[in-house]
C-alpha positions as CSV (number, residue, x, y, z in Angstrom):
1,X,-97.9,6.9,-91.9
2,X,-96.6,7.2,-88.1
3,X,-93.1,6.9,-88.4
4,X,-92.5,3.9,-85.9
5,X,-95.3,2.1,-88.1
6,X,-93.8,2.8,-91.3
7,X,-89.7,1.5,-90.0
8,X,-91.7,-1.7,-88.5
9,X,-94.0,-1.9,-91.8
10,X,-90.2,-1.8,-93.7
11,X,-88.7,-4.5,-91.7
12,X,-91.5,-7.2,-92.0
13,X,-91.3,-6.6,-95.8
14,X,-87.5,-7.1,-95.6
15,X,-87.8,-9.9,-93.4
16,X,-90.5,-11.8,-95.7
17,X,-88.3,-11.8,-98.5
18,X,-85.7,-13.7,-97.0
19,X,-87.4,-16.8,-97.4
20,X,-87.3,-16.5,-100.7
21,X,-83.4,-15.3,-101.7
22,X,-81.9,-18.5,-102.9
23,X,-78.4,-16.9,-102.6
24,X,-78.7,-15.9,-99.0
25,X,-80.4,-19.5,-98.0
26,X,-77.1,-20.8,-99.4
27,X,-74.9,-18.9,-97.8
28,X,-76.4,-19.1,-94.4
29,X,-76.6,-22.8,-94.5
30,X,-73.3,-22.9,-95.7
31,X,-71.9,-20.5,-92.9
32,X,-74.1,-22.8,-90.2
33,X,-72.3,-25.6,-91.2
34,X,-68.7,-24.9,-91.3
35,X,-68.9,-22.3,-87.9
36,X,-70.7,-25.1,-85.7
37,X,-67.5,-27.8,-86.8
38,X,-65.1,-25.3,-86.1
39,X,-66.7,-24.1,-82.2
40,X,-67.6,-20.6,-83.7
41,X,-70.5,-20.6,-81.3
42,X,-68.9,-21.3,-77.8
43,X,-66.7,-17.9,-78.4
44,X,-68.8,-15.4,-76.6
45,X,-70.2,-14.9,-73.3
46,X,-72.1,-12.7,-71.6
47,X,-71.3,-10.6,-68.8
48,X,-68.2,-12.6,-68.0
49,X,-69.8,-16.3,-67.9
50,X,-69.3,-18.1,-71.4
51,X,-72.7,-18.6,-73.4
52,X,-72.5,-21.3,-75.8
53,X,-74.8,-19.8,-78.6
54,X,-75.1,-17.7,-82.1
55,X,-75.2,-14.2,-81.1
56,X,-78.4,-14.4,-83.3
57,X,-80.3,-16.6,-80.8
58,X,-79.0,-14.4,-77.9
59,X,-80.6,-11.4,-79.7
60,X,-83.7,-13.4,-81.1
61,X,-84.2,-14.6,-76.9
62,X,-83.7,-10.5,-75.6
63,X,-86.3,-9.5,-77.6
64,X,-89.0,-12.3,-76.5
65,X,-88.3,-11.5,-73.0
66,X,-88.5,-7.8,-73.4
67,X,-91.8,-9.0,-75.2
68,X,-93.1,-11.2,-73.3
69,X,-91.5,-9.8,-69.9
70,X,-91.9,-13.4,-67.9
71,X,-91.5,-13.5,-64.1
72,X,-89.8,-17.5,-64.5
73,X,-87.6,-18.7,-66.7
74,X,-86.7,-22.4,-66.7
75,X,-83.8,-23.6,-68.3
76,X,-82.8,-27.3,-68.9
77,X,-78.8,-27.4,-69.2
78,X,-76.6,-24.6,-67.0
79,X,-73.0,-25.9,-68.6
80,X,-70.6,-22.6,-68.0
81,X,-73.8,-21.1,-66.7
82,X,-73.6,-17.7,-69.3
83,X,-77.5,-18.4,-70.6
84,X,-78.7,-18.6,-67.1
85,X,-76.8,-15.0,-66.4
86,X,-78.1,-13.9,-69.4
87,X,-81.9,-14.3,-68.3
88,X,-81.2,-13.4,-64.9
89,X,-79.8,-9.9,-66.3
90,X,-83.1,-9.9,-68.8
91,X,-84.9,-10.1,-65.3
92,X,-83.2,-7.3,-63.5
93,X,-83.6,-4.9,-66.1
94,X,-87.4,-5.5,-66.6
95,X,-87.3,-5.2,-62.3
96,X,-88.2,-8.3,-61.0
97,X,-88.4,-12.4,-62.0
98,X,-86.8,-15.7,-61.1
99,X,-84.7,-18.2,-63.2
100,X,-84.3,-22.0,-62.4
101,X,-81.8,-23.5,-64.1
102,X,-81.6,-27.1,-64.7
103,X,-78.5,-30.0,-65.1
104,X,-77.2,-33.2,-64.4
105,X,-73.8,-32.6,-64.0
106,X,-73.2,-28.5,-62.3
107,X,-69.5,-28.7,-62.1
108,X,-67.8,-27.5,-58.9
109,X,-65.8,-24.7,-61.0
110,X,-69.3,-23.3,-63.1
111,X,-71.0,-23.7,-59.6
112,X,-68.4,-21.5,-57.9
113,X,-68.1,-19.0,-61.1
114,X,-72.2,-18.6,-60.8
115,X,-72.7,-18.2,-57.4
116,X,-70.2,-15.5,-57.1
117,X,-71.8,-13.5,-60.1
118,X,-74.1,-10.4,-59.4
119,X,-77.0,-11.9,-61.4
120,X,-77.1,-14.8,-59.2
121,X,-79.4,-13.4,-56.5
122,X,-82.3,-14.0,-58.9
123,X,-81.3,-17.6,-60.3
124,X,-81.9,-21.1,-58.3
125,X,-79.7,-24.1,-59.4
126,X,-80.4,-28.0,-58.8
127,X,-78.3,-30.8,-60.0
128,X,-80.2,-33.7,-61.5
129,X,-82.2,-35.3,-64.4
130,X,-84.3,-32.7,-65.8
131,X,-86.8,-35.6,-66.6
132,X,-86.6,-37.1,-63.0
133,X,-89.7,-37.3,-60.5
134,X,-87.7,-35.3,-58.0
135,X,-86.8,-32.3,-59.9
136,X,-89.9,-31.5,-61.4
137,X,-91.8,-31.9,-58.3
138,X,-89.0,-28.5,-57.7
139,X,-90.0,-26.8,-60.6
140,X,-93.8,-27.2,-60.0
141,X,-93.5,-25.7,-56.6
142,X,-91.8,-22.7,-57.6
143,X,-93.9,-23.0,-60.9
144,X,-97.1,-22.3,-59.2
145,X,-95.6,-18.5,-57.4
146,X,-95.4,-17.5,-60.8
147,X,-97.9,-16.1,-63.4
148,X,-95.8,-15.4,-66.9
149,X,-93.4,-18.5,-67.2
150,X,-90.9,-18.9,-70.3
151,X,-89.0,-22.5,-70.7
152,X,-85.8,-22.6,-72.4
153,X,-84.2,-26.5,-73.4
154,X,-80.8,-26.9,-73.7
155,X,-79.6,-30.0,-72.3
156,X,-79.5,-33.6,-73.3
157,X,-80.1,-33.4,-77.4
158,X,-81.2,-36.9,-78.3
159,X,-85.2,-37.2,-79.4
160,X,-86.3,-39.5,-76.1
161,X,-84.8,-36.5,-73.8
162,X,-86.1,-34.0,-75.4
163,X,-89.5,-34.7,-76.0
164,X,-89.5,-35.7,-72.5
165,X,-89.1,-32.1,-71.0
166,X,-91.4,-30.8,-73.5
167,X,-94.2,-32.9,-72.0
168,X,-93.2,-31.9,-68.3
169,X,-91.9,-28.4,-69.1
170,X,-93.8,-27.0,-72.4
171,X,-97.3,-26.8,-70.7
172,X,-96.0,-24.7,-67.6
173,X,-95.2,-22.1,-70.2
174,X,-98.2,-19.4,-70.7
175,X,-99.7,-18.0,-73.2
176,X,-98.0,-16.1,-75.7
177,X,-94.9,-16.7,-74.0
178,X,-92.3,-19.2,-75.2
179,X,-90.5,-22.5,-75.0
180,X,-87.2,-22.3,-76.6
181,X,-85.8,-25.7,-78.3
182,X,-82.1,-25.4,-78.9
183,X,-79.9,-27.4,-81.0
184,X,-82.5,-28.1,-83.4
185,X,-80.3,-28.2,-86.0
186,X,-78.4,-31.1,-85.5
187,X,-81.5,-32.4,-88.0
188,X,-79.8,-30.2,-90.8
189,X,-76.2,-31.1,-90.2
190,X,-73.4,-33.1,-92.3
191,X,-73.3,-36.4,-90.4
192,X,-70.0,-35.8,-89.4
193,X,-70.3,-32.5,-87.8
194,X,-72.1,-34.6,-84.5
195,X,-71.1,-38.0,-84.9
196,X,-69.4,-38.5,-81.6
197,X,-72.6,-37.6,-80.1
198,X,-75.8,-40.0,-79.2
199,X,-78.0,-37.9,-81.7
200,X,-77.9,-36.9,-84.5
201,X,-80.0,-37.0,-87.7
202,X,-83.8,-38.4,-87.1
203,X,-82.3,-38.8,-83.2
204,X,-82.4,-34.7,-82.0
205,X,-84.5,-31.9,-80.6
206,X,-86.2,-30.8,-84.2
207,X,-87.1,-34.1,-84.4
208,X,-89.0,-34.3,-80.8
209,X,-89.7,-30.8,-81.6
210,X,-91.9,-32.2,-84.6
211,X,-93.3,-35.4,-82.8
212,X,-94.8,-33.2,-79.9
213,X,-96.6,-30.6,-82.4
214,X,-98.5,-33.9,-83.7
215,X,-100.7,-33.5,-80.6
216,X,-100.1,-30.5,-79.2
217,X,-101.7,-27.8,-80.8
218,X,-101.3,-24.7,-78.3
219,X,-98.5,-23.7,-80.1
220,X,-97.1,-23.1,-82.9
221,X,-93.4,-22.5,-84.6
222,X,-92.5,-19.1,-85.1
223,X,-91.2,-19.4,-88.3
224,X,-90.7,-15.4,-88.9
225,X,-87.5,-15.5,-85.8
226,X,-86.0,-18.2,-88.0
227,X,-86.6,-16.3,-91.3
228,X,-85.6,-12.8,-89.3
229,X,-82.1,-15.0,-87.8
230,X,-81.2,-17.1,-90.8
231,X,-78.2,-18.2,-88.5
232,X,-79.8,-19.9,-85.9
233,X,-79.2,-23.2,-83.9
234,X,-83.1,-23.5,-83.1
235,X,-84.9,-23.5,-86.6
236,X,-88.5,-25.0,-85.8
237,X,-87.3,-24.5,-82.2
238,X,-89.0,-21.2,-80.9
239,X,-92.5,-22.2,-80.1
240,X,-94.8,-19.6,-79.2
241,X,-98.2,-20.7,-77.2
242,X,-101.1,-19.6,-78.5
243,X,-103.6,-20.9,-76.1
């Protein structure tokens, strides 16, 4: 067997099995839990600008990009603007692409941080609802340059907001490319872990995530990225189109 094949062939097995060792379920569930109360995941950043996410789900979105090699990205929530920086970078080094990035509130110190950063020159920011008539009118026009389009959503968590951008965003993305659900674990947390937040359990973006499946059959979950991940704040949330 060609070599390539055979390492490939080796890591699917590997991955498969996974799903079924009890002991390292446990243990990444337990890990999940106890690193998201205590912040774990807003220690890293990337290429100076702080990320907000598992270094698993940074990984697991660097090799859909490579994969899928989009021209648009289109984010919903910028915050310290690192996932923005990070697709912009995932751009550059496949020599060409735009990223919008999306939120409500682009405070003046991120703005300044962004704007100043190298990878800027291929990302466009606007401040507003992600939902509202006037920013997706924004998106669409840029939208419709564009022939590869990827969607990441990251903003507002609760159910109503979420499966809101999925019906304005999710169909702009193209086949066998991707739209991205984060924080689709708040479904699978302790109660206490988000309960100074408006979701939370049956109120989040796994459960939109779920709801927007029921009638929307051009894509599907990629369960093997969660299997491959295990830690992961998007289980059920990377949703490949399939037509």
């Amino acid at each position: 067997m060609d070599p390539i094949a055979e390492f490939q062939m080796e890591r699917e097995e590997r991955i498969a099995s996974y799903a079924n060792n009890q002991d390292l379920q446990d243990a990444t569930k337990k890990f999940s839990d106890i690193s998201l109360a205590e912040k774990y995941s807003y220690n890293f950043s990337w290429m100076g600008r702080p990320v907000i996410q598992y270094p698993q789900d940074m990984m697991a979105l660097q090799e859909i990009i490579w994969e899928v090699k989009p021209d648009l990205i289109i984010e919903t929530g910028i915050a310290h603007g690192g996932s923005i920086i990070f697709s912009a970078s995932m751009l550059e080094l496949l020599g060409g692409g735009e990223v919008i990035g999306l939120d409500i509130d682009i405070r003046t110190h991120n703005k300044k941080e962004i704007e100043s950063h190298p990878m800027f020159k291929r990302i466009t920011m606007f401040e507003g609802d992600s939902t509202s008539p006037e920013i997706v009118e924004k998106v669409y026009a840029i939208a419709k340059k564009h022939t590869k389009i990827m969607v990441v959503l990251d903003s507002n968590h609760t159910h109503d907001h979420v499966l809101k951008e999925l019906k304005l965003y999710a169909p702009l993305v193209s086949i066998n490319s991707y739209c991205v659900v984060f924080d689709t674990i708040i479904q699978d947390l302790p109660d206490d872990i988000v309960s100074d937040r408006p979701w939370g359990k049956g109120n989040n973006p796994k459960t939109a995530v779920w709801e927007y499946l029921k009638t929307h059959d051009e894509f599907i979950i990629n369960k093997d990225i969660d299997t491959k991940l295990l830690i992961t704040v998007a289980p059920d949330g990377y949703l490949r189109r399939i037509k």
